[in-house]
C-alpha positions as CSV (number, residue, x, y, z in Angstrom):
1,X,0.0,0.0,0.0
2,X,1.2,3.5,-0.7
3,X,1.8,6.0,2.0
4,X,-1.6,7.9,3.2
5,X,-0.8,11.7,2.5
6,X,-1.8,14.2,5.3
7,X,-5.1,15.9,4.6
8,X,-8.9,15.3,5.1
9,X,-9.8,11.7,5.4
10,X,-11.1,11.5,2.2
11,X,-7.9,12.8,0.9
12,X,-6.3,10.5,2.1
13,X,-8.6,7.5,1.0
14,X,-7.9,8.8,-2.9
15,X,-4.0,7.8,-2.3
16,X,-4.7,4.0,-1.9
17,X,-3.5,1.8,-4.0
18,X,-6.7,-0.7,-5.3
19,X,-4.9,-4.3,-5.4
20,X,-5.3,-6.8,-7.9
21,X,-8.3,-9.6,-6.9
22,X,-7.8,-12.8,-5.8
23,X,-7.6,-15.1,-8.6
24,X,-9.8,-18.0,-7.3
25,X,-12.3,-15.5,-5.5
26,X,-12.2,-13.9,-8.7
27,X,-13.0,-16.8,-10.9
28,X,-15.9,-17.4,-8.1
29,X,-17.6,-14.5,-8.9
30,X,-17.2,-14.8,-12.8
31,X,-19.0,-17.8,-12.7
32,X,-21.6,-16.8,-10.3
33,X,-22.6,-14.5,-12.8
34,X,-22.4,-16.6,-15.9
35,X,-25.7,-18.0,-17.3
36,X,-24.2,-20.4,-19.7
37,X,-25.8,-24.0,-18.7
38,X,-23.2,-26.1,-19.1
39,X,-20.8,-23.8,-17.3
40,X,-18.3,-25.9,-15.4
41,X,-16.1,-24.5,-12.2
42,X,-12.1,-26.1,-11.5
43,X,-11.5,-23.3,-9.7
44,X,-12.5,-23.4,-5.7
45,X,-11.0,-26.4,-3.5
46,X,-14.3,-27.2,-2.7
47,X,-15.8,-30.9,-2.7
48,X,-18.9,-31.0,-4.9
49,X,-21.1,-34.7,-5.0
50,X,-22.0,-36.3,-8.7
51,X,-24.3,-34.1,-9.2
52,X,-22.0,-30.8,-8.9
53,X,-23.5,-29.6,-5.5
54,X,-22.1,-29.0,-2.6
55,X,-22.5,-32.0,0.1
56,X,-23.2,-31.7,3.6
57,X,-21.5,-34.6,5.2
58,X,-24.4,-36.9,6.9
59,X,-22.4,-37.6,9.6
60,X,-21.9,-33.4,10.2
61,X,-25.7,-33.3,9.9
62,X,-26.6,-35.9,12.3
63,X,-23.9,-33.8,15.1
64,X,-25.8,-30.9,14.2
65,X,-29.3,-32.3,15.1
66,X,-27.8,-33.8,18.5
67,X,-25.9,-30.0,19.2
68,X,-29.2,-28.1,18.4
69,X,-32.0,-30.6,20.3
70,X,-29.6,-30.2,23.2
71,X,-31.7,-27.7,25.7
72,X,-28.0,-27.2,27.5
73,X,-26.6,-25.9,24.4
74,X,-25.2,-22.2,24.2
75,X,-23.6,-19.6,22.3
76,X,-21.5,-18.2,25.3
77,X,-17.8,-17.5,24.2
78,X,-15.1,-20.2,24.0
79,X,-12.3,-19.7,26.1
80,X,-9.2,-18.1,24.7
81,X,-7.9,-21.5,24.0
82,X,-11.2,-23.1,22.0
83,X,-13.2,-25.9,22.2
84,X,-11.2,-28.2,24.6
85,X,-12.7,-31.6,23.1
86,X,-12.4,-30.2,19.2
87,X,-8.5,-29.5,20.1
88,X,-8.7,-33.4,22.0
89,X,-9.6,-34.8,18.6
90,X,-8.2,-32.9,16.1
91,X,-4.8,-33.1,17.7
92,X,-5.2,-37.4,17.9
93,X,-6.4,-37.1,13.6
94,X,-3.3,-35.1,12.8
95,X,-1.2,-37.0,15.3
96,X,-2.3,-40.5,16.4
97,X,-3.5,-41.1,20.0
98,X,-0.4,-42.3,21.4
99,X,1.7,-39.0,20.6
100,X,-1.4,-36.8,21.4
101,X,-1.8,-38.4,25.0
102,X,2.1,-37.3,25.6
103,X,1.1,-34.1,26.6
104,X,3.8,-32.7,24.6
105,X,1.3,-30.6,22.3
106,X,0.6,-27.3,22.3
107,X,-2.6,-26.8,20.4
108,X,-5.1,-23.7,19.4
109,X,-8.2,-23.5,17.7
110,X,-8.1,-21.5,14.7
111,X,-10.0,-19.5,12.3
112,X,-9.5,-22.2,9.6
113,X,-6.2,-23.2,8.0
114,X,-5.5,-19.7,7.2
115,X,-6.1,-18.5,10.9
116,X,-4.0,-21.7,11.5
117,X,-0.9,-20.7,9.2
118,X,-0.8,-17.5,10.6
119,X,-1.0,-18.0,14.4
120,X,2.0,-20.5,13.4
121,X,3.9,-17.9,11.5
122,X,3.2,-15.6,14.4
123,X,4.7,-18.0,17.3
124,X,7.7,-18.9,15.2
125,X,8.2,-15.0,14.9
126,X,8.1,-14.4,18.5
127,X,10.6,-17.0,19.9
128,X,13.2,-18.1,16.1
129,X,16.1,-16.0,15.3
130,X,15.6,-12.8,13.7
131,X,16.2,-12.7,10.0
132,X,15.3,-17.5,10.0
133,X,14.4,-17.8,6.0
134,X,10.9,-19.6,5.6
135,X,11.3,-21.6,2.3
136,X,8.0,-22.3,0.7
137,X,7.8,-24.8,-2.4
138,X,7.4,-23.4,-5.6
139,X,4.4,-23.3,-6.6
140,X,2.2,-23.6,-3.1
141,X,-0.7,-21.9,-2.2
142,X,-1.8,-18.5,-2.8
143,X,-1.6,-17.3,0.6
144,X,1.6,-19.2,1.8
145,X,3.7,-16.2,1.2
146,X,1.4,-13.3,2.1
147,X,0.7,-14.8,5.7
148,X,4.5,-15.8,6.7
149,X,5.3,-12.2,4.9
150,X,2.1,-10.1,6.4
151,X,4.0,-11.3,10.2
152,X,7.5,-10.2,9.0
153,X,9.2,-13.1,7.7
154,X,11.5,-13.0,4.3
155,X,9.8,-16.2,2.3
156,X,12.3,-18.3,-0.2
157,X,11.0,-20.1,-3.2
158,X,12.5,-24.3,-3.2
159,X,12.0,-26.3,-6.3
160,X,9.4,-28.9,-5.9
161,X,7.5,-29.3,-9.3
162,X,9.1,-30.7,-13.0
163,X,6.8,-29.1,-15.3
164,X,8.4,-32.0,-18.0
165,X,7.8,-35.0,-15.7
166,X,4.6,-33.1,-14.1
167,X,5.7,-34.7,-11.1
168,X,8.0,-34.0,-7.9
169,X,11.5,-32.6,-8.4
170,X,12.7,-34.5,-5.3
171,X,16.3,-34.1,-6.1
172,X,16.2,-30.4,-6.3
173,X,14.0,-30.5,-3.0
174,X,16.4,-32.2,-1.0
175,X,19.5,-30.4,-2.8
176,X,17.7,-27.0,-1.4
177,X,17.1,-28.5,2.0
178,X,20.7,-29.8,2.4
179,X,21.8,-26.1,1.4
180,X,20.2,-24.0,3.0
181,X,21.5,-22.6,6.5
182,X,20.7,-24.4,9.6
183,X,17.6,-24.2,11.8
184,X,15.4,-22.3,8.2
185,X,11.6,-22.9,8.3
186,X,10.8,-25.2,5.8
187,X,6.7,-24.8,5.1
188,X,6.0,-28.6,3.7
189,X,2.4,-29.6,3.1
190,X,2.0,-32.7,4.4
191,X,-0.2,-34.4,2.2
192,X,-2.3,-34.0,-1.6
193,X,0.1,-31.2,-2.5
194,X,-1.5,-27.8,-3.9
195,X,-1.6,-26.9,-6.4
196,X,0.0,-29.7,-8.0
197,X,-1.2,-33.0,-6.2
198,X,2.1,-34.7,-6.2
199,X,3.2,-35.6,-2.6
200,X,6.7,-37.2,-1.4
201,X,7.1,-41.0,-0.7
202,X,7.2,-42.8,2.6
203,X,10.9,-43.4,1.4
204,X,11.6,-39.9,0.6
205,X,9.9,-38.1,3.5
206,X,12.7,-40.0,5.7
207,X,15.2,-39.1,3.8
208,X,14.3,-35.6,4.0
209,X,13.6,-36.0,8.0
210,X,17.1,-37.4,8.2
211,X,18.2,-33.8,6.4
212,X,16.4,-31.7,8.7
213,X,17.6,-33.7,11.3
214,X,21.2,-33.0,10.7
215,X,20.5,-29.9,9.5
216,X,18.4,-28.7,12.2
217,X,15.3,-27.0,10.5
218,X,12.3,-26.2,11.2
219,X,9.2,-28.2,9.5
220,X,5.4,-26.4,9.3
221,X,3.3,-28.8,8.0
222,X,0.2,-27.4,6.8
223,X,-2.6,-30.0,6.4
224,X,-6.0,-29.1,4.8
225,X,-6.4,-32.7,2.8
226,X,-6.1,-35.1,5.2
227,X,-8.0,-38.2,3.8
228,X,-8.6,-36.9,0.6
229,X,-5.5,-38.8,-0.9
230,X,-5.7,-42.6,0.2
231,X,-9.5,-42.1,1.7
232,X,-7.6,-43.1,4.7
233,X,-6.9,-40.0,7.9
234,X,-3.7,-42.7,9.1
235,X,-2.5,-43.1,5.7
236,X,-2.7,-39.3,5.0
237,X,-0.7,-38.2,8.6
238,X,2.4,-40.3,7.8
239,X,4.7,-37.2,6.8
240,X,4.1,-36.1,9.9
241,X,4.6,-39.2,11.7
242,X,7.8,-40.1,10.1
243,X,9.1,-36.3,11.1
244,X,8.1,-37.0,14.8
245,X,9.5,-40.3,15.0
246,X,12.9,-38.4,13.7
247,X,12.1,-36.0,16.8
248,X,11.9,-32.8,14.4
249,X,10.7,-29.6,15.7
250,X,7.3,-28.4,14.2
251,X,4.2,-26.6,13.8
252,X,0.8,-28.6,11.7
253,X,-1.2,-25.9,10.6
254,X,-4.7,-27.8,10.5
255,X,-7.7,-27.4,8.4
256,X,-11.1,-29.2,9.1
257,X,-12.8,-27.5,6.0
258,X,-12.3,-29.8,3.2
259,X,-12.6,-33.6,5.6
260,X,-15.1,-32.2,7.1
261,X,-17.2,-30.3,4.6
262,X,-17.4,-27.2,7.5
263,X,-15.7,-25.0,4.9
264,X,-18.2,-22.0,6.3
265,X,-17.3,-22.6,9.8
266,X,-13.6,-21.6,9.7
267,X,-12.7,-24.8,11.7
268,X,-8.7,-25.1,12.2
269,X,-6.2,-25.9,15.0
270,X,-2.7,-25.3,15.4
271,X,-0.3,-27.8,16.9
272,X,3.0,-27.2,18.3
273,X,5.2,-30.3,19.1
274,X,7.4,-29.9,22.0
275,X,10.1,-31.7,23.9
276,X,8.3,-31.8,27.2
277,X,4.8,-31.4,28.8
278,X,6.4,-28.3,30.7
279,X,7.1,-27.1,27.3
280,X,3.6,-27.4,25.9
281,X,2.4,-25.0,28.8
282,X,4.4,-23.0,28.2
283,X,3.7,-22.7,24.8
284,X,0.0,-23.1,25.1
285,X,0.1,-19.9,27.4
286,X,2.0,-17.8,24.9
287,X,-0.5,-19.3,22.4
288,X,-3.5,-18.1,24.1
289,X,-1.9,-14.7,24.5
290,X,-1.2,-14.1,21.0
291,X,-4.8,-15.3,20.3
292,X,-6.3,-12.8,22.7
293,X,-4.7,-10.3,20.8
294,X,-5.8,-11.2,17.2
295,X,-9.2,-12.8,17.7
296,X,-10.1,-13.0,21.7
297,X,-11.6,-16.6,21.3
298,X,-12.5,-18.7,18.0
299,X,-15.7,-19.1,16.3
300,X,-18.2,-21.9,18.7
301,X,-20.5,-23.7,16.1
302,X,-18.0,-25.6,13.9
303,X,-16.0,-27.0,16.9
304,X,-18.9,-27.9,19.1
305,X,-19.6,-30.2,16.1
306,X,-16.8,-31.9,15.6
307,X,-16.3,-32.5,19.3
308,X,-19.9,-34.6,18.9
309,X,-18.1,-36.7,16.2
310,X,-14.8,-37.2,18.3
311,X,-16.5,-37.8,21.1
312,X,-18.1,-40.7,19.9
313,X,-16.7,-44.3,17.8
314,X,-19.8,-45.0,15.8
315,X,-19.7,-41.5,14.4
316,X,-16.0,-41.3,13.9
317,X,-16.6,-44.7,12.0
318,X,-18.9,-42.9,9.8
319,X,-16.7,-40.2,9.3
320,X,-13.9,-42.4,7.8
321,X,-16.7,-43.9,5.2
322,X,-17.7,-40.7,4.3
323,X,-14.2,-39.2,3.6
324,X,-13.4,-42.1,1.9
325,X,-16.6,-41.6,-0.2
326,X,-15.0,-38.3,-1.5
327,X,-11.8,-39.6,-1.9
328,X,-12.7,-42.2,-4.0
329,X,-15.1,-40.3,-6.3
330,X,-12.1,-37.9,-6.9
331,X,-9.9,-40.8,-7.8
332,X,-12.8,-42.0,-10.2
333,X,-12.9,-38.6,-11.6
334,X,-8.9,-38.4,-12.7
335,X,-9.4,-41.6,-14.4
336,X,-12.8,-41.1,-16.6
337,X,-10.8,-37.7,-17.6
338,X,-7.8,-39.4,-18.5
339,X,-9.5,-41.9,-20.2
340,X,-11.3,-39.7,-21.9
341,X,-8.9,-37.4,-23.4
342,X,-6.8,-41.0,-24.5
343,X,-10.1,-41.8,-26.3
344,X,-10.0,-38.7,-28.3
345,X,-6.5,-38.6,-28.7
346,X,-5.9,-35.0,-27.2
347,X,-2.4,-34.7,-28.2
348,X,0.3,-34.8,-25.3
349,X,0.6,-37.4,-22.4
350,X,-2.0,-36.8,-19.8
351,X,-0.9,-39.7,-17.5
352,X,0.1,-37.0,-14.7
353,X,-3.9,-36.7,-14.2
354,X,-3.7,-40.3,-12.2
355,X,-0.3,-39.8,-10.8
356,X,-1.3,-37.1,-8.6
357,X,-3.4,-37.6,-5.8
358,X,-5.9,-35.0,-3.4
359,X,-8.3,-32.6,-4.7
360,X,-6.0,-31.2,-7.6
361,X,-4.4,-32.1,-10.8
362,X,-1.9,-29.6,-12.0
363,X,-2.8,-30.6,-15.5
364,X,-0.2,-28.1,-17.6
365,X,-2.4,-26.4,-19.4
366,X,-0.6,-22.8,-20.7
367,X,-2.2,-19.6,-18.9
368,X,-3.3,-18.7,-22.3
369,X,-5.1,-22.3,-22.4
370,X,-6.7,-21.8,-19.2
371,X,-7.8,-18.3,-20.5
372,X,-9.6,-19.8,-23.8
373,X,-11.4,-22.6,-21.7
374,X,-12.9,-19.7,-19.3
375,X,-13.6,-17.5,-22.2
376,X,-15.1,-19.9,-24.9
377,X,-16.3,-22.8,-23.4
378,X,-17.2,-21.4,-19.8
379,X,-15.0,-23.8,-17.7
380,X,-13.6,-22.1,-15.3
381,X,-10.0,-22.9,-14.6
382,X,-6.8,-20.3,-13.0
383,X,-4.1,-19.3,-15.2
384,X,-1.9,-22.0,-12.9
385,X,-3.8,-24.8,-14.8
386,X,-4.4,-26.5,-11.7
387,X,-7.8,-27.8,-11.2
388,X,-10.4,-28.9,-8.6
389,X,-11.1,-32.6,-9.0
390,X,-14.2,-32.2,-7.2
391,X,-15.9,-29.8,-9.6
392,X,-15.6,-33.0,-12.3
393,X,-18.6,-35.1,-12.5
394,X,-20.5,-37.9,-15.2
395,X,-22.5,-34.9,-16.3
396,X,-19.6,-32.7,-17.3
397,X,-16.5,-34.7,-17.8
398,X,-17.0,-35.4,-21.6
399,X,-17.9,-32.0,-21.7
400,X,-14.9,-30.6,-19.9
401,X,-12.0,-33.6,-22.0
402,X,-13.7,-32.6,-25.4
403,X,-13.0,-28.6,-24.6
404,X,-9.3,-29.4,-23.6
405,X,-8.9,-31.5,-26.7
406,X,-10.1,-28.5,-29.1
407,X,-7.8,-25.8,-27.2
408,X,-5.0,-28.1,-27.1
409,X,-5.7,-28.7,-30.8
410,X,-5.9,-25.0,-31.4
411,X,-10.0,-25.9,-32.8
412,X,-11.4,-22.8,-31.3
């Protein structure tokens, strides 16, 4: 923003700088307004069912009937800290039981993900050395650099992404970890990568915890797909397991919008992993304090629900079949598109659509590509080329593989 000049207030209004949109929040709005019928959206990592509509997870519903016909329920304030039985849970999903009952975890409910990246980037502010780089894999999420940048930090690009291969460039990810200077902030997402949906091995996360081991850094895992990659929440933590079992400092940055389906809710937890249960009061404290500060206490509705779910087995079970409901209909999804754009013999090799995994495919279509599809054939896709899985369905996937095949042919 440009410097406010002195003068009347509306003076000084004129001197603002109007900034450039939000791509994705852009693209929202576009097709909001479009009345094309067969308009598709790629944009939003939102889940949408087979029938391209948002879906409510029964399980959530059935909490929210329990939390509403309960005469004891309230909507006093949560203490500074959040929903104690929310944090119980989300901290054994992201975890495991046995490391969450250690009492080594410091943990805060958060506006969201984002909420939950920035209270993170805020803590490691206050107590790391002045001037620690945060490395952020190139390309990430929108917002990764804004919110470590927006607290003060200097944010570093590392390779992670072979635009030939369309897969991970692990070589020149562990290359940049082994380089750079000891104790940096390495922000690694711990599972169904975005935008690109390619994620490390089992192998290849130990190698890279045996790096940052010797090398002493810093991991923040941010986690917002958890489940949405094997259909399995285990499965989907074991980045973060193999970096605890190599004793690695950290911060998860946790999202419950996407397993969940409680995107409106702005659900999210922060977890800091300590050495000691002293340490995790101590950290909780300084926790709660910077929370005071930025939000007094975190939205009630959204955690009081998912405390009904972790609170009980048989809807915990149900949760697991309906997250693995999603994750499977995504998986269907990459395949009929693949197979689909084989059938018409789009020219190029499409076999990266199956190789990645999560809620995107970073499917290397050009800017200008992703421009003609929004343009001309109302499917609405970022310049990045990276789209939502979930906004695929049987009623628009032929649509959707024969309008890549006629702007990869150049038949427009």
């Amino acid at each position: 923003m440009t410097a406010l000049y002195s003068g009347t207030l509306a003076e000084d209004y004129q001197q603002i700088e109007v900034l450039p949109q939000d791509i994705i929040f852009k693209l929202a709005e576009r097709f909001a307004a479009d009345k094309f019928p067969k308009k598709v959206t790629l944009g939003p990592g939102t889940y949408r069912n087979g029938d391209g509509v948002p879906w409510p997870l029964p399980i959530v519903q059935t909490a929210v009937t329990k939390l509403v016909t309960n005469p004891s329920y309230n909507h006093e304030y949560l203490t500074i800290r959040g929903d104690a039985g929310f944090l119980s849970g989300a901290a054994k999903l992201i975890v495991g039981d046995e490391v969450a009952a250690s009492g080594r975890i410091a943990s805060l409910q958060t506006c969201g993900g984002t909420g939950a990246c920035h209270m993170g980037a805020l803590h490691l502010m206050a107590f790391l050395e002045k001037g620690t780089p945060v490395y952020i894999s190139d390309p990430t999420w929108d917002n990764h650099h804004a919110v470590f940048r927006h607290v003060g930090f200097e944010t570093v690009k590392y390779p992670y992404y072979d635009p030939v291969t369309r897969g991970l460039d692990f070589e020149a990810f562990l290359k940049t970890v082994e380089g750079a200077p000891e104790k940096s902030i390495f922000v690694l997402h711990a599972v169904g990568h975005n935008p690109t949906g390619c994620d490390p091995s089992d192998e290849q996360w130990t190698k890279l915890a045996q790096v940052f081991k010797a090398r002493k850094h810093f991991a923040f895992f941010d986690c917002a797909y958890q489940g949405f990659v094997s259909g399995s929440f285990e499965d989907d933590r074991q980045s973060i397991t193999i970096f605890n079992a190599h004793n690695i400092p950290m911060v998860i940055a946790q999202s419950l919008s996407k397993n969940a389906g409680l995107y409106g809710e702005r659900l999210g937890a922060i977890h800091v992993l300590c050495e000691s249960a002293d340490d995790a009061v101590r950290v909780t404290e300084q926790l709660k304090t910077d929370n005071r500060k930025e939000i007094s206490t975190p939205p009630k509705f959204g955690a009081a629900i998912m405390d009904i779910i972790f609170s009980d087995p048989a809807l915990m079970a149900q949760w697991k079949v309906e997250v693995k409901i999603m994750a499977d209909r995504m998986n269907e999804m990459r395949i009929k598109l693949l197979d689909l754009l084989k059938s018409k013999g789009t020219p190029g090799d499409w076999s990266h659509i199956v190789k990645q995994r999560g809620m995107f495919s970073y499917t290397g279509l050009t800017a200008e590509r992703c421009e003609t599809l929004t343009d001309k054939f109302h499917i609405y896709v970022p310049p990045s080329g990276r789209i939502s899985v979930a906004g695929l369905n049987d009623g628009n996937v032929e649509y959707v593989a024969e309008s890549i095949d006629k702007v990869v042919r150049g038949e427009v």
